[in-house]
C-alpha positions in Angstrom: -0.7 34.8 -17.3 -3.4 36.0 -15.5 -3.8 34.2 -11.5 -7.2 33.1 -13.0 -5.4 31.4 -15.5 -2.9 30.1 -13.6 -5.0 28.7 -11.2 -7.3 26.9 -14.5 -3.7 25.4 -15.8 -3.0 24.2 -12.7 -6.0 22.4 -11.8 -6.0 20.7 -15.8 -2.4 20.1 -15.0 -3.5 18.4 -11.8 -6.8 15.9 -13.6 -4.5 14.9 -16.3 -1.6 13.4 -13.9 -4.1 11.7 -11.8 -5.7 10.1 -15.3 -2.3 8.6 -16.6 -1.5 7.5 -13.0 -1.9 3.7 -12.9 -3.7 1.8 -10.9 -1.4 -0.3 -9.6 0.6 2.4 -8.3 2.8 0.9 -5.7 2.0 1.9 -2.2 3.1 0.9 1.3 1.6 0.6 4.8 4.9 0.7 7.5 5.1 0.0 11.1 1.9 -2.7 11.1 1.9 -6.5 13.0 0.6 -9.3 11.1 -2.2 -10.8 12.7 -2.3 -13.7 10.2 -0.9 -15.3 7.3 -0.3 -18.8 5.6 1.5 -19.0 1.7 -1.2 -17.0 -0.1 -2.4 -14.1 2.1 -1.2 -11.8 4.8 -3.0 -9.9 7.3 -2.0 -6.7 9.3 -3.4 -4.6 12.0 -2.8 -1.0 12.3 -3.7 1.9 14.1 -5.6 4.6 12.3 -6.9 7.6 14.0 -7.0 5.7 17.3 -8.8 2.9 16.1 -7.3 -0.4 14.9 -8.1 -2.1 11.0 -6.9 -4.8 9.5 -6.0 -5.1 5.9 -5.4 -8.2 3.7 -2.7 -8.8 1.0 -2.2 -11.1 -1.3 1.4 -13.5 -1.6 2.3 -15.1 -4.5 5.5 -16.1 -5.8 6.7 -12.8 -7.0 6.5 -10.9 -3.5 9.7 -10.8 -1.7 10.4 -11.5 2.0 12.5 -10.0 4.1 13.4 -11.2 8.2 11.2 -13.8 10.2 7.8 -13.0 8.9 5.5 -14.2 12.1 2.4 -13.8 13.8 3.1 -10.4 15.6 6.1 -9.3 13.8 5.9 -5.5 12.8 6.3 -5.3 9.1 6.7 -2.9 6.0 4.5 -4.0 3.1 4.7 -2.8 -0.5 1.6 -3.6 -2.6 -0.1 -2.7 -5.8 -3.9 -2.6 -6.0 -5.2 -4.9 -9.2 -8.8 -6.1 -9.3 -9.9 -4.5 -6.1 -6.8 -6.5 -4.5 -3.8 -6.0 -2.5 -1.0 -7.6 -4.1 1.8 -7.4 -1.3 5.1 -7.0 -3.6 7.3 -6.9 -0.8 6.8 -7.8 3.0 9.7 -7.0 5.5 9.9 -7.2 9.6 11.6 -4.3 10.8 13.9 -3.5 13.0 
């Protein structure tokens, strides 16, 4: 095979595994402080290029919690993205 057509494979290769990748692909956002949260929602501040954002996840009753989850506790959050949300599916202080 030709580098042209080794290149062309790998690029078709590449579109088809980002098609059949879901959408609610589990992520995670480590080492961020909740700034807020009450039973439905969580939300945590982190550092990004210097500058500070916050982003929002949803709780329901299928997330699990690990540690004393507080104001100001630095956190791991696992989350799937469904309808434009984030849907935390696990929320952990650390250590």
């Amino acid at each position: 095979m030709s580098a042209r057509g080794f290149s062309a494979a790998l690029m078709i290769a590449a579109t088809v595994a980002i098609l059949v990748t879901p959408k609610d692909a589990a992520l995670n956002v480590s080492n961020v402080t909740i700034v807020t949260m009450d039973t439905h929602y969580v939300v945590v501040s982190r550092k990004l290029k210097g500058k500070s954002e916050e982003v929002r996840f949803v709780l329901n009753s299928e997330t699990v919690r690990k540690g004393n989850l507080r104001i100001g506790s630095k956190v791991t959050v696992h989350y799937t993205v469904l309808n434009h949300e984030n849907i935390a599916t696990s929320i952990q202080t650390r250590d």
